[in-house]
C-alpha positions in Angstrom: -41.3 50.1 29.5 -38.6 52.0 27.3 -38.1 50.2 24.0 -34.8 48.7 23.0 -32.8 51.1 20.2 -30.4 50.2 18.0 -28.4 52.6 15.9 -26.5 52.7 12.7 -24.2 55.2 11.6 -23.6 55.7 7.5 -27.2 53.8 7.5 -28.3 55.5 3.9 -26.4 53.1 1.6 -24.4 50.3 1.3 -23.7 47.5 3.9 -25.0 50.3 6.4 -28.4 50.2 5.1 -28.5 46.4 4.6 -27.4 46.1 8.3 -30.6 48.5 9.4 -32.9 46.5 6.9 -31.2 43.1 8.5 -32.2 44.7 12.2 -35.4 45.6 11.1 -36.2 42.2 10.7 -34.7 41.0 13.4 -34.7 42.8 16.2 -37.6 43.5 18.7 -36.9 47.5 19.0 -36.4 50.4 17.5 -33.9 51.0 14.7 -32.3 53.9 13.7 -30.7 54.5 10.4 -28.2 57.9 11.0 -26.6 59.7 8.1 -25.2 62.7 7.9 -27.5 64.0 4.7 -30.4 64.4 5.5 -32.1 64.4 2.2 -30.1 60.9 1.6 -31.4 59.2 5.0 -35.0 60.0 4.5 -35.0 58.7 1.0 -33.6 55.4 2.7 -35.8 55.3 5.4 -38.9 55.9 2.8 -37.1 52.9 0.6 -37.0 50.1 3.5 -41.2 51.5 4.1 -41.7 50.4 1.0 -40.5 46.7 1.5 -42.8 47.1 4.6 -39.6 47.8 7.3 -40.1 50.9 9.7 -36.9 52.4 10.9 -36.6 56.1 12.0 -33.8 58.7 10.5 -31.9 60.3 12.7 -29.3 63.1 11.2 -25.5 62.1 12.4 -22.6 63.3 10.8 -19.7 61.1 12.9 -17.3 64.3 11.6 -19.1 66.5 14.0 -18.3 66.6 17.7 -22.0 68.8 17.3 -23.6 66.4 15.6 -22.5 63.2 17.6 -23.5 65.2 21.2 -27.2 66.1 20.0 -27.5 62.5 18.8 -26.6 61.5 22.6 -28.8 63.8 24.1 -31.7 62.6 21.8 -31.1 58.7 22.6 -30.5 59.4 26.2 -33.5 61.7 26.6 -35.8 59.5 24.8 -34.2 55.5 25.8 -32.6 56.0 28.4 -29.1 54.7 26.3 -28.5 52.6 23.9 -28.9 48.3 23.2 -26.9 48.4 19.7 -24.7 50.4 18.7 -23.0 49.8 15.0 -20.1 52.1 13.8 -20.2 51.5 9.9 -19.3 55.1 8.7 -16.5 55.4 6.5 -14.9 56.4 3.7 -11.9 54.8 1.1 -10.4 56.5 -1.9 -10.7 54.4 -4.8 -6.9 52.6 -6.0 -6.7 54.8 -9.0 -7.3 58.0 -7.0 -5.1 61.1 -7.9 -5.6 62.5 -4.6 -1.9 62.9 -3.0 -1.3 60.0 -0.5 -0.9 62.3 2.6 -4.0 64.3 1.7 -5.9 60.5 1.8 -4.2 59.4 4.7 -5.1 62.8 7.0 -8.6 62.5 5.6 -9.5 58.6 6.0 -8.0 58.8 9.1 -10.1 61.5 9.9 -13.6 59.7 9.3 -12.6 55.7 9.9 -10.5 56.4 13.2 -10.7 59.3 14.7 -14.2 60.0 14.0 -15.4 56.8 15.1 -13.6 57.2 17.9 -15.6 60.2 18.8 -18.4 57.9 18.7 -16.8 55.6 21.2 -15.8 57.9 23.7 -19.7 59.7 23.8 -21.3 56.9 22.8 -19.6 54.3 25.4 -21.2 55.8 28.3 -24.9 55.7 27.0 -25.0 51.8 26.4 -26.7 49.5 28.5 -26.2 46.6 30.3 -26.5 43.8 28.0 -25.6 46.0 25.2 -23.7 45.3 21.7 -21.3 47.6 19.8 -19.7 46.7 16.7 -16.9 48.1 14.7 -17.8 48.0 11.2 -13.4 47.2 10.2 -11.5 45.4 7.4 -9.6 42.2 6.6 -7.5 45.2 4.9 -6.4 46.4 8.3 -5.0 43.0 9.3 -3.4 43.0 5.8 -1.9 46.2 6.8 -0.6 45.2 9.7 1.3 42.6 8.7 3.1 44.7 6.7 4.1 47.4 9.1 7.4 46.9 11.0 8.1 44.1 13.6 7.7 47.2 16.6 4.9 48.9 15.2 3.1 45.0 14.7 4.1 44.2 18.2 2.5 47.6 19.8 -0.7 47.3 17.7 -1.5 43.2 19.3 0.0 43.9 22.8 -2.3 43.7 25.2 -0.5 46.7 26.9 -1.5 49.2 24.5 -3.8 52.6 26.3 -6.1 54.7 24.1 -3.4 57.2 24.1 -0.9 55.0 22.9 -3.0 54.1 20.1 -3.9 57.9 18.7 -0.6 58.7 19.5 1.0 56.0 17.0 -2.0 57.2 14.7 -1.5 60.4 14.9 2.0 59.8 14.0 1.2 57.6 10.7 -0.4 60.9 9.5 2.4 62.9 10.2 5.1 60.9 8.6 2.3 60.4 5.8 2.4 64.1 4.9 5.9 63.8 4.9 6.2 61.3 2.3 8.2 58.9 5.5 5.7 56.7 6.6 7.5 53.5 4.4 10.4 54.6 6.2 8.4 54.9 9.4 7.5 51.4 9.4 3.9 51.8 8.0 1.8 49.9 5.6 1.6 52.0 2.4 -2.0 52.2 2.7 -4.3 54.8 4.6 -8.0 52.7 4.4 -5.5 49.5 5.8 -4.0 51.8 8.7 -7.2 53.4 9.9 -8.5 49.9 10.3 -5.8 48.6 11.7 -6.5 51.8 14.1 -10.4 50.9 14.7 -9.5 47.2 15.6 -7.0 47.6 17.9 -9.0 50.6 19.6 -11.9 48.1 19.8 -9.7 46.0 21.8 -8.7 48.3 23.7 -12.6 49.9 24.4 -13.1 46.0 25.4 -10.7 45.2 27.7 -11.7 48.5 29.8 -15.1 47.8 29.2 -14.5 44.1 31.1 -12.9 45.8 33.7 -14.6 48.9 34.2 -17.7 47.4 34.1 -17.4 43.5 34.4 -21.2 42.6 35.4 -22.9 44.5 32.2 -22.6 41.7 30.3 -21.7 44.6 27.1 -19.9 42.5 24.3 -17.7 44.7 21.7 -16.3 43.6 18.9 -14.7 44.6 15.5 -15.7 43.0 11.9 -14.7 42.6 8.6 -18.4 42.3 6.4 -16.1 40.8 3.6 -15.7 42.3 0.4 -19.0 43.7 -0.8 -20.5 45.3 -3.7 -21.1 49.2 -3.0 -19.9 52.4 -4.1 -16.9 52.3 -1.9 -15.8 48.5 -3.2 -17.1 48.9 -6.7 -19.1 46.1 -8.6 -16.9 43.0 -8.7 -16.9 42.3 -5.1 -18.7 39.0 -4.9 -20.8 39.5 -1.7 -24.0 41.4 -1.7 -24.6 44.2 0.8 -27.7 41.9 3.0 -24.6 39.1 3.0 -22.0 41.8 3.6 -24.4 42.6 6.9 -24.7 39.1 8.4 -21.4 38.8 10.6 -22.0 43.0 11.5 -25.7 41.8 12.2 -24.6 38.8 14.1 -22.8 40.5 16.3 -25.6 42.9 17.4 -27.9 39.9 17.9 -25.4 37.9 20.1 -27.6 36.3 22.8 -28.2 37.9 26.1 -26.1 36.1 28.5 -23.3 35.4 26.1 -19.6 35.9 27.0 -18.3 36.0 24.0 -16.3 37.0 21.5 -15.9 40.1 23.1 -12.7 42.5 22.0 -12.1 40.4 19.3 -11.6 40.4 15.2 -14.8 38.4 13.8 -15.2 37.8 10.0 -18.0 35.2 8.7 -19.3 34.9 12.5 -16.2 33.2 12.8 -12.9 35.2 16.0 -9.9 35.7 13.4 -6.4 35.8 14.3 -5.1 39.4 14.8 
């Protein structure tokens, strides 16, 4: 009998790594902490050995078409597909960042949407019936969203929207970003809140298809918000530690077999938020 897998991208720090230590504990199967440094990975994987967790590294670098199609090939060689899959990669440029704003939105954009949805698209096929993916997202993308225009607010929640409309309108925020327009474009001023904004809505999207594509899989997806948690990318006021930043991601990937739901929807705190 093939074990169950789960993987975890950006697993070598951070809410990534507390989510792989949280599924080492929890789940009966393998886990996979991915990274794309190598050196960084191991030294995380030889970390959680020495609280007595076993999880295996697997090199992944989400910015690499490459590196995300040997990663398939390994997992479909060796399981046969996937059980979890858990998209946390990502990247945000600190507030007081000098970096111009349409270098930061072309390259968070980059890694937190289009990246991920690289993932998606090679990853989707691979998992199995019964299967859990989750969207590691932000509250900071629904925060965006409310502050983009009245059109751009009603594409991003209609229920309407295709994959193409999506990177299209993404795509687009990027452009008008290097331009300096995206204010008068409509857009949030913020590229972290639109590429998460981007990830929701596309796991709504990848949900709705997934119901209808294949309807007796029983395959829940959902996007999350871990909260605001103390790491290098959030900086050391947040008030939630990285093992409680991992519980609603972690949740999520443990949702009962048989369950229904929520599926395609916008959890923080284990709890469906309004989108």
């Amino acid at each position: 009998m093939v074990a169950k897998v789960a993987v975890v991208t950006g697993g070598n720090k951070g809410i990534g790594l507390a989510i792989v230590r949280a599924l080492c504990k929890q789940f009966q199967g393998d886990v996979y902490l991915t990274a794309r440094d190598v050196g960084r990975g191991q030294e995380a994987v030889a970390s959680l050995a020495s609280e007595g967790l076993k999880t295996t590294f697997h090199q992944l670098d989400i910015n690499s078409l490459d590196s995300i199609s040997s990663a398939v090939a390994h997992f479909k060689d060796k399981y046969g597909g996937v059980d979890i899959l858990i998209n946390n990669a990502g990247i945000a440029f600190k507030g007081a960042d000098p970096t111009p704003f349409a270098v930061q939105a072309e390259v968070t954009l980059k890694t937190n949407f289009f990246a991920t949805r690289d993932m998606l698209t090679h990853f989707m096929p691979l998992v199995k019936p019964g299967g859990r993916v989750v969207n590691v997202s932000s509250f900071v993308g629904s925060h965006a969203l409310s502050q983009c225009s009245p059109a751009l607010q009603q594409r991003f929640r209609s229920e309407d929207i295709t994959e193409d409309e999506l990177v299209g309108l993404m795509q687009r925020f990027v452009e008008e970003a290097g331009k300096g327009q995206h204010k008068e474009g409509g857009w949030a001023d913020t590229a972290y809140g639109m590429s998460k904004t981007g990830l929701t809505t596309l796991s709504m999207i990848l949900a709705r298809r997934l119901s209808k594509e294949r309807p007796n899989d029983g395959i829940l997806l959902n996007a999350c918000c871990p909260g605001w948690v103390r790491t290098d990318m959030a900086g050391p006021k947040a008030p939630k530690s990285p093992d409680e930043g991992a519980e609603t991601p972690v949740y999520l990937a443990l949702l009962p077999a048989g369950a229904a739901e929520p599926h395609g929807k916008f959890v923080s705190e284990k709890e469906v938020q309004p989108w």
